[in-house]
C-alpha atoms as an extended CHARMM CRD file, in Angstrom:
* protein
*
       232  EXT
         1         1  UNK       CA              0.0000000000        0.0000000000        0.0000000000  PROA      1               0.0000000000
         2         2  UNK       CA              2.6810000000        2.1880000000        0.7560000000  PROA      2               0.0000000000
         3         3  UNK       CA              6.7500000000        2.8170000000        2.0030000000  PROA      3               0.0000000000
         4         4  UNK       CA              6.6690000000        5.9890000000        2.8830000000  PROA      4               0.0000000000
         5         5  UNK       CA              8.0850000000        7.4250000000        6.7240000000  PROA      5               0.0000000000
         6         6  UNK       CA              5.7220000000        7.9370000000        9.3790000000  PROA      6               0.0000000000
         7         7  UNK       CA              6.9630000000        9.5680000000       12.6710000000  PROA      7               0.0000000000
         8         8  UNK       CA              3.8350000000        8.7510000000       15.6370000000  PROA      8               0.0000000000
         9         9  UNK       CA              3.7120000000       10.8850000000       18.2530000000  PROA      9               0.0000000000
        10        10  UNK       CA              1.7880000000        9.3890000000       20.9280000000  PROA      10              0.0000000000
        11        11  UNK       CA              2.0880000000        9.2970000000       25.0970000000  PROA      11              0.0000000000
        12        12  UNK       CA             -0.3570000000        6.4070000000       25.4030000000  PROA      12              0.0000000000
        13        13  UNK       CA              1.7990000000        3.6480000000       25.3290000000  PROA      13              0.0000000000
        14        14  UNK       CA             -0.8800000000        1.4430000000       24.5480000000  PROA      14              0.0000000000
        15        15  UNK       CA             -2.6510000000        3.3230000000       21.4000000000  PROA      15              0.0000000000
        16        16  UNK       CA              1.0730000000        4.1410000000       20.3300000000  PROA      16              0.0000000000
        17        17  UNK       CA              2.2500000000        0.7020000000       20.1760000000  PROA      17              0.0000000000
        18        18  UNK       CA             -1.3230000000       -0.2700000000       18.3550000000  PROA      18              0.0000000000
        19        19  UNK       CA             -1.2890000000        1.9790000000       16.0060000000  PROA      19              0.0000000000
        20        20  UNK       CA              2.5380000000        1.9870000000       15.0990000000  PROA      20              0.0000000000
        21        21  UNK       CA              2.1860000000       -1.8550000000       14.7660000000  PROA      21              0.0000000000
        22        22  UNK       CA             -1.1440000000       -1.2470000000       12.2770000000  PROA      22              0.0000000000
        23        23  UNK       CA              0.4840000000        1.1260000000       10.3380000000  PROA      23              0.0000000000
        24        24  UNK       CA              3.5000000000       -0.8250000000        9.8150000000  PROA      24              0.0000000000
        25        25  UNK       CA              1.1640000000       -3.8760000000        8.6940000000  PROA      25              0.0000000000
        26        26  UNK       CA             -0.4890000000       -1.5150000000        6.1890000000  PROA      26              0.0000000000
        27        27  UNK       CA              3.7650000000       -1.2730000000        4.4920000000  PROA      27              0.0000000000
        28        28  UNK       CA              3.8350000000        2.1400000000        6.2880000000  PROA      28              0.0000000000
        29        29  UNK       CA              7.7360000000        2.9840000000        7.7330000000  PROA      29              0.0000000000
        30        30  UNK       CA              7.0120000000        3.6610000000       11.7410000000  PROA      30              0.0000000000
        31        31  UNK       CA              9.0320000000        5.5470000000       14.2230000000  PROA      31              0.0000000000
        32        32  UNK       CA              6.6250000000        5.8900000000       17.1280000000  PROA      32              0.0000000000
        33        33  UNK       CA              7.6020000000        8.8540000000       19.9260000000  PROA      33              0.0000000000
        34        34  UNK       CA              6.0200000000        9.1950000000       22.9420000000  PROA      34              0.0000000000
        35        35  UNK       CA              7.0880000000       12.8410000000       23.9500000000  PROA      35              0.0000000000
        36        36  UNK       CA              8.2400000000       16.4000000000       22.2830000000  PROA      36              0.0000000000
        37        37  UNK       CA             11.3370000000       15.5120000000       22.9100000000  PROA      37              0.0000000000
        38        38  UNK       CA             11.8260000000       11.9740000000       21.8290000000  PROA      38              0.0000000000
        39        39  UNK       CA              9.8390000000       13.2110000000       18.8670000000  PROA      39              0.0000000000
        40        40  UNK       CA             12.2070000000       15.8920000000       18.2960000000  PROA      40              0.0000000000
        41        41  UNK       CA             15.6310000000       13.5360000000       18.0310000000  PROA      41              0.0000000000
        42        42  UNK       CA             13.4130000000       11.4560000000       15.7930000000  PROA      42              0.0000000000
        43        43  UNK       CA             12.7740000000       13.2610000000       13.1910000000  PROA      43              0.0000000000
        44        44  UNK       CA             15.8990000000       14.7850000000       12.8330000000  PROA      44              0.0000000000
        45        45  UNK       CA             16.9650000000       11.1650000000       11.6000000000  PROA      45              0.0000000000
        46        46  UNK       CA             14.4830000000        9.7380000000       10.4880000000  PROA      46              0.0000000000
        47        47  UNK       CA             13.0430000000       12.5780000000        8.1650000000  PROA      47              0.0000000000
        48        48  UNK       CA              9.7430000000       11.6230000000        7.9050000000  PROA      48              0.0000000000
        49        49  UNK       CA              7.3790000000       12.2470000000        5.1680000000  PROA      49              0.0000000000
        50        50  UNK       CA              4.2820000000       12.1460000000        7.0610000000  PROA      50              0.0000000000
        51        51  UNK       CA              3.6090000000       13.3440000000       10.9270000000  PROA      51              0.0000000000
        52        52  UNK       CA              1.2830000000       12.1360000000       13.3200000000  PROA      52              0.0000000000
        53        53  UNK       CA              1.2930000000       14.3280000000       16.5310000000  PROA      53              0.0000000000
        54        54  UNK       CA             -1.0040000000       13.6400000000       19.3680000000  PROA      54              0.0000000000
        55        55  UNK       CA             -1.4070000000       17.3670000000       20.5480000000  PROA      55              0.0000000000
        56        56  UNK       CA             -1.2350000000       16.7330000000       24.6320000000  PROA      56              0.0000000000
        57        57  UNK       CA              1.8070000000       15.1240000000       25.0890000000  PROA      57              0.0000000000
        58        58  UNK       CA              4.2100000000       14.9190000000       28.7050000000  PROA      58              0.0000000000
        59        59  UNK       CA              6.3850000000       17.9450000000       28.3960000000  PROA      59              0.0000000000
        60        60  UNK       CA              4.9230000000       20.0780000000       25.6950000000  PROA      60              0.0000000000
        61        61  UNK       CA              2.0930000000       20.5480000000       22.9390000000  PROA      61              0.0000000000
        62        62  UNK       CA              1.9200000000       18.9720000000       19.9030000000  PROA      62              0.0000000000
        63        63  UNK       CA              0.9100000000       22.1930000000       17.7970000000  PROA      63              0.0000000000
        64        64  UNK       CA              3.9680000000       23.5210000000       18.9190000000  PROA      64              0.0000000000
        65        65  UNK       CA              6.1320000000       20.9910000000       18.0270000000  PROA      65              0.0000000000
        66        66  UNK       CA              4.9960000000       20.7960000000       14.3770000000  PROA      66              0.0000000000
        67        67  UNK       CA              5.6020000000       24.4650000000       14.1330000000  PROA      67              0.0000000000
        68        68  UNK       CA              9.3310000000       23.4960000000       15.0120000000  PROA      68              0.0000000000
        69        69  UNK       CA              9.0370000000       20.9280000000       11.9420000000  PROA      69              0.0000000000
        70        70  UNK       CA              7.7730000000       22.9190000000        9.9030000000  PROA      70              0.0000000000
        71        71  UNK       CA             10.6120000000       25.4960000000       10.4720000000  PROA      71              0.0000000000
        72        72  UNK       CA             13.3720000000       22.6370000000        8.3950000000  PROA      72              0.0000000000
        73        73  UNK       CA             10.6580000000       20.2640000000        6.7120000000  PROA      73              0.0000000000
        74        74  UNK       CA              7.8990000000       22.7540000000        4.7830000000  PROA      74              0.0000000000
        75        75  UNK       CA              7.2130000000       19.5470000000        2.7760000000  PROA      75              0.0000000000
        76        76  UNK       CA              5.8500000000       16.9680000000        5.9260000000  PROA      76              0.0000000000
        77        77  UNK       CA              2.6680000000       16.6980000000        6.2140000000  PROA      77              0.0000000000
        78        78  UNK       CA              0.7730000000       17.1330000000        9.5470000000  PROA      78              0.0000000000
        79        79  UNK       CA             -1.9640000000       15.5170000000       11.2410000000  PROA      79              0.0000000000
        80        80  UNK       CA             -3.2570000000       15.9620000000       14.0630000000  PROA      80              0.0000000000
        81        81  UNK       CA             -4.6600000000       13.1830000000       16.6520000000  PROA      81              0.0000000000
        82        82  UNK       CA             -6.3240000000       14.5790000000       20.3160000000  PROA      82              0.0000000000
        83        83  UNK       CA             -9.2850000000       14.2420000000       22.2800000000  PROA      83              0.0000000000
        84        84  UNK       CA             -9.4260000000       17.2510000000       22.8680000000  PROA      84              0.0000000000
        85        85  UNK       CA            -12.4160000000       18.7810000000       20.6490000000  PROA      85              0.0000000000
        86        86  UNK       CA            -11.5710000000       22.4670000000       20.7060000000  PROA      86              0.0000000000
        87        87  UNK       CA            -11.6080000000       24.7630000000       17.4080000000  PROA      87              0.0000000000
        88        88  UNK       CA             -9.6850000000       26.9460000000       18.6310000000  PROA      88              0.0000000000
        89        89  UNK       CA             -6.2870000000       24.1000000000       18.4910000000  PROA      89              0.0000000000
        90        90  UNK       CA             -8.1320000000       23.3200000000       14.6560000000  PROA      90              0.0000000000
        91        91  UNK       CA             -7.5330000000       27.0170000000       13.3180000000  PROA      91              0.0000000000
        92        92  UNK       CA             -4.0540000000       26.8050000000       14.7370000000  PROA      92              0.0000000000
        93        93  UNK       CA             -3.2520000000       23.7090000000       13.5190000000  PROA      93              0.0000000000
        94        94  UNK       CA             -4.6740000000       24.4760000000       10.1180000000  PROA      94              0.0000000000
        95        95  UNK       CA             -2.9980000000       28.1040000000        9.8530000000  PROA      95              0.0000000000
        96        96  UNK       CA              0.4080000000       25.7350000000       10.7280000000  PROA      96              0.0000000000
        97        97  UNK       CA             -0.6320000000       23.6160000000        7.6110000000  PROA      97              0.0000000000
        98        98  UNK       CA             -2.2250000000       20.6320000000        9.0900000000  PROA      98              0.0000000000
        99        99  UNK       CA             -3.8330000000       18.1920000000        6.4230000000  PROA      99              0.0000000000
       100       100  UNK       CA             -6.5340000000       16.9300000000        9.1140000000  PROA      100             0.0000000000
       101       101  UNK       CA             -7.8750000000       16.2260000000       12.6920000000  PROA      101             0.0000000000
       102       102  UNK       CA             -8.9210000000       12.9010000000       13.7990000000  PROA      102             0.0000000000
       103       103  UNK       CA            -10.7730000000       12.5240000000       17.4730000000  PROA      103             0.0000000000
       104       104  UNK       CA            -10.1130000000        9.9610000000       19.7400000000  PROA      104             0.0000000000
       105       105  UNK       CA            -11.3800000000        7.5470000000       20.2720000000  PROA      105             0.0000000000
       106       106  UNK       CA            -11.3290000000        6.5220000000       16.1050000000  PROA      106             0.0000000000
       107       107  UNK       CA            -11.1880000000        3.2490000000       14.4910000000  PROA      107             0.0000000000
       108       108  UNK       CA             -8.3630000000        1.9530000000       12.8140000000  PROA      108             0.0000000000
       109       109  UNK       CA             -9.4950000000        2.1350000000        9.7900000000  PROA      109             0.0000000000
       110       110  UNK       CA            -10.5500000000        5.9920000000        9.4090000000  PROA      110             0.0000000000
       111       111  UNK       CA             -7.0200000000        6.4610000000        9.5240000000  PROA      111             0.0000000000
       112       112  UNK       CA             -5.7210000000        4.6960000000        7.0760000000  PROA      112             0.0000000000
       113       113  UNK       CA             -8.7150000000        6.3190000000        5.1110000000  PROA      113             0.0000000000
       114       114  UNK       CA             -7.4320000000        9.8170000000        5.7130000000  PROA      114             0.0000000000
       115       115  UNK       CA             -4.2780000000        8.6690000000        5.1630000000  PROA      115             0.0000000000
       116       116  UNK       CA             -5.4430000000        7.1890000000        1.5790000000  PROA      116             0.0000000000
       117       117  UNK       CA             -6.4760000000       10.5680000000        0.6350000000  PROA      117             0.0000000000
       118       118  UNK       CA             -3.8960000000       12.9310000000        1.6180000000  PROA      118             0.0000000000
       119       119  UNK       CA             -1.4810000000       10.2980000000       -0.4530000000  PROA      119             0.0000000000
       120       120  UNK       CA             -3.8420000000       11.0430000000       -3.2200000000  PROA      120             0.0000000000
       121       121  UNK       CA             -3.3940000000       14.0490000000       -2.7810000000  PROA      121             0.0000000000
       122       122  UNK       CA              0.3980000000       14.3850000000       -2.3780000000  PROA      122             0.0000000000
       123       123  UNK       CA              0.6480000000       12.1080000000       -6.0470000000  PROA      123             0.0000000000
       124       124  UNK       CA             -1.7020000000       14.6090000000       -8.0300000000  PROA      124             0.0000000000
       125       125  UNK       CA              0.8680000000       17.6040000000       -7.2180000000  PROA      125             0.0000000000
       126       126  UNK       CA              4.0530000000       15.3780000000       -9.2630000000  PROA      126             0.0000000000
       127       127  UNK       CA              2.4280000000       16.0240000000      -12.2170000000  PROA      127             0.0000000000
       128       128  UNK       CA              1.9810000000       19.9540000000      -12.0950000000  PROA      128             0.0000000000
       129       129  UNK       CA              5.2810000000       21.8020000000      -13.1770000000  PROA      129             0.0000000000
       130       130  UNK       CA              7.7360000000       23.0570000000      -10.6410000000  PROA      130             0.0000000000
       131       131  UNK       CA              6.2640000000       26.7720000000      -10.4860000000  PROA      131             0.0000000000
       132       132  UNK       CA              2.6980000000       28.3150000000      -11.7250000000  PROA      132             0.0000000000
       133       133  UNK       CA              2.7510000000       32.1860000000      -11.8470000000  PROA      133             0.0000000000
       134       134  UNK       CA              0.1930000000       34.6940000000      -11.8040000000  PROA      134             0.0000000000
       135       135  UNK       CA              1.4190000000       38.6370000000      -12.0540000000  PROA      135             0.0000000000
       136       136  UNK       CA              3.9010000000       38.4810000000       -9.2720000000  PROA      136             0.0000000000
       137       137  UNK       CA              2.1280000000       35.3500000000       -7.0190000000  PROA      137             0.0000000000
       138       138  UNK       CA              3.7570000000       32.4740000000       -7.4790000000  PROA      138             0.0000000000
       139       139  UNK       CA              2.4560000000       28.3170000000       -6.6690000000  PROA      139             0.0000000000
       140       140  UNK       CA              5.0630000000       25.6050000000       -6.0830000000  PROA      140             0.0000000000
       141       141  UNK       CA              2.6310000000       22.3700000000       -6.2290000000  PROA      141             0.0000000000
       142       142  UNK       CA              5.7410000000       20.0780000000       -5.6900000000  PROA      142             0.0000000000
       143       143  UNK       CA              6.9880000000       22.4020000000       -2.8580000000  PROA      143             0.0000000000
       144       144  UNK       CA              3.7100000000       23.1550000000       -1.2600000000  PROA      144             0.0000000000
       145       145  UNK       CA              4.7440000000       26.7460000000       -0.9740000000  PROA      145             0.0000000000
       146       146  UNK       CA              3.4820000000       30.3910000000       -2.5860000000  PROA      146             0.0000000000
       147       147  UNK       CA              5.1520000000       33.6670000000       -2.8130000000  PROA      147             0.0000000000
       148       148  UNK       CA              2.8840000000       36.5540000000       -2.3560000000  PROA      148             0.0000000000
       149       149  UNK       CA              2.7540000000       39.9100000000       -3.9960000000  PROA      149             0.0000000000
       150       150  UNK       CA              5.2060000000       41.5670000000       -1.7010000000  PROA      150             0.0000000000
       151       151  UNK       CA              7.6170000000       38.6300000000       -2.1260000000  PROA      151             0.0000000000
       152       152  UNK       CA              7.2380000000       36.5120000000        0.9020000000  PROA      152             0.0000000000
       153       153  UNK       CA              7.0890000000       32.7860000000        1.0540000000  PROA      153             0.0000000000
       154       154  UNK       CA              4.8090000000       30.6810000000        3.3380000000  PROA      154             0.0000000000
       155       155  UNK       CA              3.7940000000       27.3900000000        2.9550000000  PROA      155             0.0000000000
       156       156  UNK       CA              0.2300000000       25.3730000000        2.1910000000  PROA      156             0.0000000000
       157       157  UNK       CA             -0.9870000000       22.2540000000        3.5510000000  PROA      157             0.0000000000
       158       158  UNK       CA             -1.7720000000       19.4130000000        1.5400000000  PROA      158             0.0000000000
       159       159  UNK       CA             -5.4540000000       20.1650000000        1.5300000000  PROA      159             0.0000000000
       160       160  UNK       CA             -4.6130000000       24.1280000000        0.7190000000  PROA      160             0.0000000000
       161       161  UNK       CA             -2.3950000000       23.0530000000       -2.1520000000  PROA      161             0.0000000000
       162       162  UNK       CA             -5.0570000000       20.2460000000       -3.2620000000  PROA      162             0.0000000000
       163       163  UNK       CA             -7.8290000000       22.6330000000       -3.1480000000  PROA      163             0.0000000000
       164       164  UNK       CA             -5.7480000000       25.2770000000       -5.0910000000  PROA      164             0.0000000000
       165       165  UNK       CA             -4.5900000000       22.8890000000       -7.6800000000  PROA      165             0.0000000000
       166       166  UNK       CA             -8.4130000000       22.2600000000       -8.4540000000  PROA      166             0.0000000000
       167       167  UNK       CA             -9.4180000000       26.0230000000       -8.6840000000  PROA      167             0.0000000000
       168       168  UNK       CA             -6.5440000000       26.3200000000      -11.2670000000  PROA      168             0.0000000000
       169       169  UNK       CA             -7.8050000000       22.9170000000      -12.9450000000  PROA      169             0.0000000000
       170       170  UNK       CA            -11.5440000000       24.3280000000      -12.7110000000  PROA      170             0.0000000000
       171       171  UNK       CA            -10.1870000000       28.2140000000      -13.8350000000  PROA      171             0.0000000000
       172       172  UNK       CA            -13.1930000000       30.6390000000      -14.7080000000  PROA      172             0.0000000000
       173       173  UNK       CA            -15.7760000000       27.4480000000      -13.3130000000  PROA      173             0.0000000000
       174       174  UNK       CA            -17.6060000000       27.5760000000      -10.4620000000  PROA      174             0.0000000000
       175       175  UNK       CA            -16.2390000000       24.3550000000       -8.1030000000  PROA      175             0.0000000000
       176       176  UNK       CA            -19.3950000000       23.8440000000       -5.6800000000  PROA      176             0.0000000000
       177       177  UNK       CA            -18.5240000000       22.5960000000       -1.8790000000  PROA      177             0.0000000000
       178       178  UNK       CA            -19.6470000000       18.8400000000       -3.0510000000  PROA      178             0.0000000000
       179       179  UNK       CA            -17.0400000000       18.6630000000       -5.5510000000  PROA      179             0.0000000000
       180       180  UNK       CA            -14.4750000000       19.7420000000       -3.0120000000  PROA      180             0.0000000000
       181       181  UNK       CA            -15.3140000000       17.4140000000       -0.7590000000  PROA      181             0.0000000000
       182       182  UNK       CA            -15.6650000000       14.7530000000       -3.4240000000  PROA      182             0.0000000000
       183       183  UNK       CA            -12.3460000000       15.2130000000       -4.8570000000  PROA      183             0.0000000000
       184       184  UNK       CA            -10.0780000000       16.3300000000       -1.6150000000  PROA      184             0.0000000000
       185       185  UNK       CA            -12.2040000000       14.9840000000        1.7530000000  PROA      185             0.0000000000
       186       186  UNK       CA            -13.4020000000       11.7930000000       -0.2400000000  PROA      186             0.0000000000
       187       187  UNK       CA            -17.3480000000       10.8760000000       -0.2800000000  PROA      187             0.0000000000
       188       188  UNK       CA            -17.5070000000        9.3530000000        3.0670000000  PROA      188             0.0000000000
       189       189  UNK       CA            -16.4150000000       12.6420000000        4.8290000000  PROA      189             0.0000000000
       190       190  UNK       CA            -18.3140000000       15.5130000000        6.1100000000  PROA      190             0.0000000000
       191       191  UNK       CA            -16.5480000000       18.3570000000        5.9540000000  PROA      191             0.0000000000
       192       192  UNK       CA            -18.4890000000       21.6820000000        7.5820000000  PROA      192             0.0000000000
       193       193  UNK       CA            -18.9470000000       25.0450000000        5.6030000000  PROA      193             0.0000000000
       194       194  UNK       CA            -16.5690000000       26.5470000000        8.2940000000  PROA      194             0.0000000000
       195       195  UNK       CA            -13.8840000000       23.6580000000        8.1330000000  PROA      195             0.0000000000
       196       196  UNK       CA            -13.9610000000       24.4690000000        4.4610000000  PROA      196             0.0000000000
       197       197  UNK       CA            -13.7330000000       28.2590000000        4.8140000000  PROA      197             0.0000000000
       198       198  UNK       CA            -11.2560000000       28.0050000000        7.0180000000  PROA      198             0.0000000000
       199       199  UNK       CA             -8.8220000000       25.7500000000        4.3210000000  PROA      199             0.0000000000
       200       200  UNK       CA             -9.4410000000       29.3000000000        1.5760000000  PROA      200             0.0000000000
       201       201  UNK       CA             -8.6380000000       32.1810000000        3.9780000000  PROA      201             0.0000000000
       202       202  UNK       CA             -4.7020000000       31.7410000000        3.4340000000  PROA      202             0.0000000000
       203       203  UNK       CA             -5.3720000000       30.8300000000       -0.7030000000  PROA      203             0.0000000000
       204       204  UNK       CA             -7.7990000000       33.7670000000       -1.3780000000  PROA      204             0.0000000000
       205       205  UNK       CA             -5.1170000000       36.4160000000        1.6210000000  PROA      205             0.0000000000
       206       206  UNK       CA             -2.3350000000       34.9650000000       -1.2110000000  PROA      206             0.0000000000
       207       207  UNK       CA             -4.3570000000       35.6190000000       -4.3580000000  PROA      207             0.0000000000
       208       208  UNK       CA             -5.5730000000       39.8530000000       -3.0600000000  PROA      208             0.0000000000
       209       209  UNK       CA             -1.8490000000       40.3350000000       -2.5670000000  PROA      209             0.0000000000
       210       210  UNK       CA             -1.1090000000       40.8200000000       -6.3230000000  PROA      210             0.0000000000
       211       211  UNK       CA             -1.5200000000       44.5050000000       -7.0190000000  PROA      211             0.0000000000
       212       212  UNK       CA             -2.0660000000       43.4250000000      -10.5910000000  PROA      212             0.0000000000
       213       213  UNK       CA             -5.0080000000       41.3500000000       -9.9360000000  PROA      213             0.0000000000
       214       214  UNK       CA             -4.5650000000       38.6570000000      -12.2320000000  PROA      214             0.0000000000
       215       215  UNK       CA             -5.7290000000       36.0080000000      -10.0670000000  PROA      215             0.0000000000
       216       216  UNK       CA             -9.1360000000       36.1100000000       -7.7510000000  PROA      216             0.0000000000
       217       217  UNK       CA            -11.1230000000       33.9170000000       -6.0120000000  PROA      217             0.0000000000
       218       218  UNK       CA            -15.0300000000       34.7100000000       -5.2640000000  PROA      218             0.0000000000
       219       219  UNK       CA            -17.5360000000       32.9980000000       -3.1830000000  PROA      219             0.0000000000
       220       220  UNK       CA            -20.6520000000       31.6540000000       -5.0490000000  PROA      220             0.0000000000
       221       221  UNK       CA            -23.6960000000       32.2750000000       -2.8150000000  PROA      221             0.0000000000
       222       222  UNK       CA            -25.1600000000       28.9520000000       -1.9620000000  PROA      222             0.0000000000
       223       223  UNK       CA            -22.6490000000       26.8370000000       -4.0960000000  PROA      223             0.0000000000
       224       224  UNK       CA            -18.9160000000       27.5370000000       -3.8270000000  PROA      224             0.0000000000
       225       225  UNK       CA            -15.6570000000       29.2020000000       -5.1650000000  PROA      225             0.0000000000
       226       226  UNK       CA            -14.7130000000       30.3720000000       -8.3640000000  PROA      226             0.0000000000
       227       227  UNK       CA            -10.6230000000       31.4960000000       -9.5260000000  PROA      227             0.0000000000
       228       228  UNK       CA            -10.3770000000       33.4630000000      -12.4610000000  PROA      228             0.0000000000
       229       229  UNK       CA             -7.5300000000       34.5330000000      -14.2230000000  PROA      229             0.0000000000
       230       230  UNK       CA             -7.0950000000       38.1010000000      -15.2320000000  PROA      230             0.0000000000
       231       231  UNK       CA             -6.7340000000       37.5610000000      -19.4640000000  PROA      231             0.0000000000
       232       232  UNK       CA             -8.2730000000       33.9840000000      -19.8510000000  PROA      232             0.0000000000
C-alpha cells in the first residue's frame, strides 16, 4: 500500500504501540515517539514524510512541536490526533498547515482512510510543473509553498495546495462545496462550511496580494468558489 516514513507521536503507550504496529502492517515505515522531545531527536533522523502528533503530550504541545518541523521540513505533512475537541487548536493547527484532525477515540481504519487521501493528494501535485505564476504570485505544487505579492514565502498544507490545484484545474468554473469534498475529503467525509472556509482564507489572503489582480477567487452564494484569471 505504501513505504513511505511515518513519525507517531503518541504518550499512550498502549494506542502508540497499536497503532505503530497497524500502520507498519499496512507497508507504512514507523518511528513511534512518545514525547516532544523523543519526537524531536526522531525526526531529525528519520526525516519523515508524514507526521502524526497527538497534541497533549508529557512535556509540551503537539501544535507547537509541528511548528518546530515545519521550520526545516515545509514539505511533511501534519496531522493531528487529540481528544481534545476544541476549534480553537483546529484554526491553529490548520494556519500551521495541518492536512486533518482525527478525534479519539477513532477506528483503525478511518485512519488509514485519511491517510489514503492525503497520499492522493500528495501524487496529483508530481504532475503539475515546478512553479505556476500569476502577475507576481507564485504556486510551487511540488513544494507546497506560494510567494505573495510583496515577495514573501509561506507554505500550504496538503489540503490548501489540493484545493488550489483544483481552482486552477476548474479556472473561470464555479467548483461547488460537493465537488471539493468529493475530490479532496473523499465521499464518506463531512466536511463543515466553516472547516472548508477556514482551508481558503490563506489561498484567497495569497491571491488579493497581487496589485495586478490577475488572479481572484469569489464565493458563489449557496454553491462555492470560483478562480479566475485576469486575461483567460
Amino acid at each position: 500500500m505504501s513505504n513511505l516514513s511515518l513519525l507517531l507521536v503518541e504518550d499512550e503507550p498502549n494506542l502508540g504501540e497499536t497503532l505503530r504496529d497497524y500502520l507498519r502492517a499496512k507497508k507504512y515505515q514507523v518511528e513511534l515517539a512518545t514525547s516532544c522531545a523523543e519526537a524531536r531527536e526522531k525526526f531529525k533522523t528519520f526525516t519523515p514524510a508524514i507526521a502524526i502528533l497527538d497534541i497533549g503530550l508529557p512535556d509540551g504541545s503537539g501544535i507547537d512541536l509541528a511548528r518546530e518541523f515545519r521550520q526545516t521540513r515545509k514539505d511533511c505533512v501534519l496531522l493531528f490526533c487529540t481528544a481534545l475537541n476544541d476549534p480553537y487548536l483546529r484554526v491553529e493547527g490548520l494556519e500551521l498547515g495541518a492536512e486533518d484532525y482525527i478525534t479519539k477515540p477513532f477506528e483503525l481504519k478511518e485512519l488509514t482512510l485519511r491517510l489514503d487521501r492525503i497520499l492522493r493528494s500528495r501524487e496529483f501535485t508530481l504532475h503539475n510543473p515546478d512553479d505556476m505564476r500569476f502577475g507576481k504570485l507564485i504556486f510551487w505544487p511540488k513544494r507546497f509553498e506560494i510567494q505573495d505579492g510583496s515577495g514573501e514565502v509561506s507554505s500550504l498544507g496538503q489540503k490548501e495546495c489540493a484545493i488550489l490545484e483544483l481552482f486552477l484545474e476548474r479556472k473561470n468554473e464555479v467548483v461547488s462545496r460537493d465537488e471539493m469534498i468529493e475530490n479532496i475529503w473523499g465521499e464518506n467525509s463531512f466536511p463543515t462550511n466553516r472547516t472548508i472556509d477556514n482551508y481558503i482564507v490563506k489561498i484567497r489572503k495569497w491571491a488579493d496580494s497581487d496589485p495586478t489582480g490577475a488572479l481572484k477567487i469569489t464565493s458563489v452564494r449557496g454553491i462555492g468558489y470560483k478562480l479566475e484569471l485576469k486575461g483567460n
